[in-house]
C-alpha positions as CSV (number, residue, x, y, z in Angstrom):
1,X,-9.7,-21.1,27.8
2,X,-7.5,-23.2,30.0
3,X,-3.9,-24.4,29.6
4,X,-4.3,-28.5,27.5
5,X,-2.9,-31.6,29.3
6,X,0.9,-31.9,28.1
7,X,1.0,-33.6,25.1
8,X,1.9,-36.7,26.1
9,X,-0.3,-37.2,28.6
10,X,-3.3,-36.5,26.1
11,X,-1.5,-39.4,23.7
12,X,-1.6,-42.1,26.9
13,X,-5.6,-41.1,27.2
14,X,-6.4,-41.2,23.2
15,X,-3.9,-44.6,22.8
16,X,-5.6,-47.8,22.6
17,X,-3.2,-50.2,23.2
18,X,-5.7,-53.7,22.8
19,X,-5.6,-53.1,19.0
20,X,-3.5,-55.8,17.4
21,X,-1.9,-54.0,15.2
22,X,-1.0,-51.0,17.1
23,X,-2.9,-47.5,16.4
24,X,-3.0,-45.4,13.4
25,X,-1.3,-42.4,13.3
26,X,-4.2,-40.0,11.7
27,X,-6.8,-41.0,14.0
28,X,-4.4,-40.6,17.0
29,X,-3.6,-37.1,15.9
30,X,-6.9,-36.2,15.6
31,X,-7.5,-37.3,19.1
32,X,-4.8,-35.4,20.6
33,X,-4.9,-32.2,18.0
34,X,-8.5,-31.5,17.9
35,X,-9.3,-29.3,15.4
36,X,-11.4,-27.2,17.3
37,X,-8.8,-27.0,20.1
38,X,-5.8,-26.5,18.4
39,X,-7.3,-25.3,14.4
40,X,-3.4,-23.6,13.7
41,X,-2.1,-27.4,14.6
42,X,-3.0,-28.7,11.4
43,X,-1.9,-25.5,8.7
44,X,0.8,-27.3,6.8
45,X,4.1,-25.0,5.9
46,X,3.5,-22.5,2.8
47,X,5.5,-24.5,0.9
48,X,3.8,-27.7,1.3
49,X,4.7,-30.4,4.1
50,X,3.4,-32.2,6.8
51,X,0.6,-30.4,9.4
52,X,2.5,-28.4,12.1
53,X,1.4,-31.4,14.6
54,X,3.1,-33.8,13.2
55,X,6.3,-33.3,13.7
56,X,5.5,-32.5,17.9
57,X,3.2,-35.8,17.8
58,X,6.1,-37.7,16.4
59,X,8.8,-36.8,18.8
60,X,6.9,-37.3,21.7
61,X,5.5,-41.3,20.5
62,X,9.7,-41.2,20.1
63,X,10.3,-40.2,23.8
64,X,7.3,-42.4,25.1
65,X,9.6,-45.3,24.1
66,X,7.2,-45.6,21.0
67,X,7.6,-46.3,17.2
68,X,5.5,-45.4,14.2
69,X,6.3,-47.9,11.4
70,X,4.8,-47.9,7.9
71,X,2.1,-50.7,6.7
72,X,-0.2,-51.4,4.0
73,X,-2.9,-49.7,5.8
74,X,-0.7,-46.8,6.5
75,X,1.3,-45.4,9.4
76,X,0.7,-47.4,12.5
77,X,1.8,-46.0,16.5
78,X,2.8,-48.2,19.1
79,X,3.7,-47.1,22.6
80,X,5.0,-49.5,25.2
81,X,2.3,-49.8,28.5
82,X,3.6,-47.7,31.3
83,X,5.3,-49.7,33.5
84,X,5.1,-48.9,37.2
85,X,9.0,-48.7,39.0
C-alpha cells in the first residue's frame, strides 16, 4: 500500500465549497478518513470519546484558516478558497 496524500490536501479535494451553508463535518471525515483506508481512524478511546480522526481533522480545518461551528443540523466546516500569492 502506498503512503495517503497529506491530510490536508485530501480535505481541499473532499471540500465542497458551493454549499451555502458550508460542509458537514461527518461527511467530510468520511471522505478524508475512509474506513477502508484508515479502519484504526475511527476506534474511539477506551473510555469513550470522540474517533481518533477527529481531533487530527479538526486541527488541520484550524490551520487551513477554517472554522467548524455548531448549527441546528449539526457541525458544519468552512475553509476559506485558496488564494493564489
Amino acid at each position: 500500500m502506498s503512503k495517503p496524500k497529506p491530510i490536508k490536501e485530501r480535505i481541499r479535494e473532499a471540500y465542497e465549497p458551493d454549499s451555502p451553508q458550508g460542509m458537514r463535518y461527518y461527511t467530510l471525515a468520511e471522505k478524508v478518513f475512509p474506513v477502508d483506508q484508515f479502519p484504526r481512524a475511527w476506534r474511539g478511546a477506551t473510555g469513550g470519546g470522540p474517533p481518533g480522526c477527529a481531533m487530527a481533522l479538526s486541527r488541520a480545518i484550524r490551520e487551513m484558516g477554517g472554522d467548524k461551528t455548531w448549527t441546528g443540523r449539526g457541525w458544519e466546516v468552512w475553509i476559506p478558497r485558496k488564494v493564489k500569492p
